[in-house]
N, C-alpha and C positions, 0 to 999 in steps of 0.2 A: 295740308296734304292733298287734301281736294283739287286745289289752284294747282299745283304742282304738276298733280296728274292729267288734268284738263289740260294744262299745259303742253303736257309733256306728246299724249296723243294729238292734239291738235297742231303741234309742229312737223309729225310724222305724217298728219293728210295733207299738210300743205307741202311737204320735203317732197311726197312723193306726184302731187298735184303741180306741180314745177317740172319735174322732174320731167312728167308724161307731155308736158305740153311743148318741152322741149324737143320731142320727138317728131319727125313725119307722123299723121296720122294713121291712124289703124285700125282696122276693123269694120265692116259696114251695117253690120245688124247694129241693133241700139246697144243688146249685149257686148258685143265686139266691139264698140266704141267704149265701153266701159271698163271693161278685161285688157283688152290688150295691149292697151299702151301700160297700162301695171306689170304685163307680164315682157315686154319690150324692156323697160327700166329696170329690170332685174335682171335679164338677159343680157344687156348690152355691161350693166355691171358686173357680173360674172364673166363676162370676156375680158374684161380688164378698163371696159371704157367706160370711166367715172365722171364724163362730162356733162349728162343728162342727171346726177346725181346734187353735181356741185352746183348746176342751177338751179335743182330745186331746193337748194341751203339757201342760196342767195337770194332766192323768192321769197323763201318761209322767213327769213330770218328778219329781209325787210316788212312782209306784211304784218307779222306778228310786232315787232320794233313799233310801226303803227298804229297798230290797232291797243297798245299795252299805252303807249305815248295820252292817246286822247281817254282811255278809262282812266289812269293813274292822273289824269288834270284833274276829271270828278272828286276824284280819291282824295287826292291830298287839298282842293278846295273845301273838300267836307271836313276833313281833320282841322283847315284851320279855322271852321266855323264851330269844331267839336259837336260836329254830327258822327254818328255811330254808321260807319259804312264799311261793303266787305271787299276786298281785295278784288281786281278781277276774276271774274269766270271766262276763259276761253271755250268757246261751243266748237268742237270736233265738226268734218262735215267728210263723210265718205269719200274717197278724191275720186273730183274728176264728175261726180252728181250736182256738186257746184264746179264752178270756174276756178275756186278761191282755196278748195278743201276745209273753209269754214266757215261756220254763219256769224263771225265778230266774235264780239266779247262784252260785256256788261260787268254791272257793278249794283249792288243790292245797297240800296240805301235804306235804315231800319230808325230814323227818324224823320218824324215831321221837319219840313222846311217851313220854317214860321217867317224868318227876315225876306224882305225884298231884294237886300243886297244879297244875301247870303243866295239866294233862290238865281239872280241874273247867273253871281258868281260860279257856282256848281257848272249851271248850265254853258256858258259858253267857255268854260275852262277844257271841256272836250275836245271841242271842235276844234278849235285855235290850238292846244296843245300838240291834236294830230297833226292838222295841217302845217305845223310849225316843223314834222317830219317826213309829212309825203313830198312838201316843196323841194327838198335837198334830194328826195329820193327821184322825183320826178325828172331835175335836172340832170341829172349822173343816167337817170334808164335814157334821156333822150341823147344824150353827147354820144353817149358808147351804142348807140342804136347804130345797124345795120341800114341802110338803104332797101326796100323791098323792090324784087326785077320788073318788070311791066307784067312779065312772061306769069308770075304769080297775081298780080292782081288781077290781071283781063282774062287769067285763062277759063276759068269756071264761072256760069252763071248760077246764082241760086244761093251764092257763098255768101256765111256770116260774118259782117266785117261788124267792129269795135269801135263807134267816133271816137273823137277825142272834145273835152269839154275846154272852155277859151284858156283855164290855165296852161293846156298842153300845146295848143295852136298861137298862143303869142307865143311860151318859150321857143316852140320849133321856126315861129319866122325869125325873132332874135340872132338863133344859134344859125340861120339858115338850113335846118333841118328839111327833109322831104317830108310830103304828108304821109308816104306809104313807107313804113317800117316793119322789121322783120321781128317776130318774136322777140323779145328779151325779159330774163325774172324781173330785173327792177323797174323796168318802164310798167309791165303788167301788175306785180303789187303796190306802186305808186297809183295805176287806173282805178285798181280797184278800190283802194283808201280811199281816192277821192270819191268815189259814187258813195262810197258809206258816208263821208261827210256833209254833202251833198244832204243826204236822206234824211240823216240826225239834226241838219241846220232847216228842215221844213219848219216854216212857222205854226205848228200844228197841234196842239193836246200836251202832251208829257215830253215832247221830243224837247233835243235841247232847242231848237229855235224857237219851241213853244215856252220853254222857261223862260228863254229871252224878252221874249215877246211879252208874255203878260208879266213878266218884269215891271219893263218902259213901258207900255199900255195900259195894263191894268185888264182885268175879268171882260169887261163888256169887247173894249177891241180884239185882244183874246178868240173870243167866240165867233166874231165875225169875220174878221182875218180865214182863221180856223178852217169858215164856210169857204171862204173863197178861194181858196189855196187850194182844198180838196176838191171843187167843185174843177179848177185847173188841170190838175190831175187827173181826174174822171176824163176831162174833154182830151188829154193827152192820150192817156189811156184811148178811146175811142175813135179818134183820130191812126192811130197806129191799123188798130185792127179795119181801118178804114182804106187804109192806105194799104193793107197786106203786109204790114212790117209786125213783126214780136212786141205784141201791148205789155211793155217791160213792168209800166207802172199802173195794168189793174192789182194784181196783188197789192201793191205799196197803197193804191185807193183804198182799200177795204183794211188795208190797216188804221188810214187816216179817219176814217168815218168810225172805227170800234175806239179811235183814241178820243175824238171827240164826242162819242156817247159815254166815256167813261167820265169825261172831264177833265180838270185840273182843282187842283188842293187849293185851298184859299192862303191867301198870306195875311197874316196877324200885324207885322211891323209894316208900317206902310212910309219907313223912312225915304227920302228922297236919295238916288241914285247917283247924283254928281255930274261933271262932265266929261269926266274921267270915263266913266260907265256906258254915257253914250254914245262915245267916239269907238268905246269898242264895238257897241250893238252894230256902229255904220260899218268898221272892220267888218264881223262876222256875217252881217248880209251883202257885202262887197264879195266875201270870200263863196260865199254862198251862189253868186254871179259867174265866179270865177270856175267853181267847181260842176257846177249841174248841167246835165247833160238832156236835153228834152227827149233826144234819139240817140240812146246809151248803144242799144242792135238795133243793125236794119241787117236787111238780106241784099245781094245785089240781085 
């Protein structure tokens, strides 16, 4: 019942988090940036125009399609190792305080992972599961994208633009895409899934790239990896605030340094992986290339 309800409100911050983004923007205070386009989307609904509505269905419907894809790879990796795990939790997010209307989704896992295999397995069943449906989402938001006019990008100085990570900038040279596009729900919840994958494929503590990682490594490479990865980060992080851009990934630092002081759980079976196993680990940090963004926002 829980899941359900999680659910059920976290489809409604992102329906309506769609919805507002579809709008001109609104409002100049910080409040009025937060109020208004909620009271716009209700407004224009009550006129009869449900078109700011049906892309925030199309947003929610993809992001969350997503975000349930890569927790339910965990999920069902666990069941067929017969580990005790709980269905996803969707986290709600006020819309419009995030980008996304939500902070993901998780899954409680309530036994030890004692196998190697079982531990790679869990771990990168996530990320490859999502990304197995932002990819199809990503192509479809880039084909039906709009062209953006010059007149919108060049006219304001100071404006937050959004890169794109190499999976989005090969598909658009492919399709012949421009680089400047105009809002759309599915290209925006396809960006977003990818930064969260992105985040979760860090080789770092508990994330799944750190499953992966001390998988095929094992504890000692684990920890040093761990350092360095975080220490990358930091410089990212520092670099930004250096440069005057949005230091997207101090928060994301200081969660990498509280995962590596918490650690990682030891593994008991120490069977060998296969080659099977390792072709994936080269997939998932391929994809992990493909997805990460070092300057997610800049300002122009």
């Amino acid at each position: 019942m829980l899941h359900c309800g999680l659910l059920a409100v976290t489809a409604i911050c992102t329906t309506l988090t769609g919805a507002a983004f579809s709008l001109p923007a609104q409002g100049d205070s910080v409040v009025g940036s937060l109020v208004a386009p909620l009271v716009a989307v209700l407004s224009e609904t009550a006129s009869g125009n449900f078109q700011p509505v049906i892309k925030g269905l199309l947003f929610s419907f993809t992001m969350l399609t997503i975000l349930a894809a890569h927790e339910l790879g965990h999920y069902f990796a666990c069941r067929h190792y017969k580990i005790r795990a709980t269905l996803p939790f969707f986290i709600p997010a006020p819309p419009l305080i995030t980008p996304f209307g939500t902070f993901g989704a998780v899954i409680k896992i309530k036994e030890p992972i004692t196998s190697r295999r079982a531990l790679f397995d869990i771990g990168i069943a996530g990320p490859l599961a999502g990304f197995a449906f932002a990819l199809p989402a990503t192509i479809i938001g880039l084909i039906f994208a709009t062209p953006a006019p010059a007149s919108a990008v060049y006219a304001t100085s100071g404006s937050m633009q959004f890169n794109d990570p190499v999976l989005f900038i090969l598909i658009s040279k492919l399709l012949g895409i421009p680089k400047w596009i105009e809002w759309n729900p599915i290209y925006w919840a396809a960006w977003g899934t990818i930064l969260v994958t992105a985040l979760n494929l860090f080789p770092v503590g508990q994330l799944d790239g750190g499953h992966v990682l001390y998988a095929v490594l094992g504890p000692r490479a684990h920890r040093w990896v761990s350092r360095v990865v975080a220490a990358a980060c930091a410089s990212l992080a520092l670099g930004s605030i250096l440069l005057g851009q949005p230091p997207v990934y101090l928060i994301w630092t200081f969660v990498l340094l509280f995962l590596m002081k918490v650690g990682h759980p030891p593994v008991i079976e120490e069977e060998p992986l296969g080659t099977a196993r390792i072709a994936l680990a080269l997939i998932s940090l391929i994809v992990f290339l493909l997805c990460f963004m070092p300057f997610p926002i800049t300002i122009s």
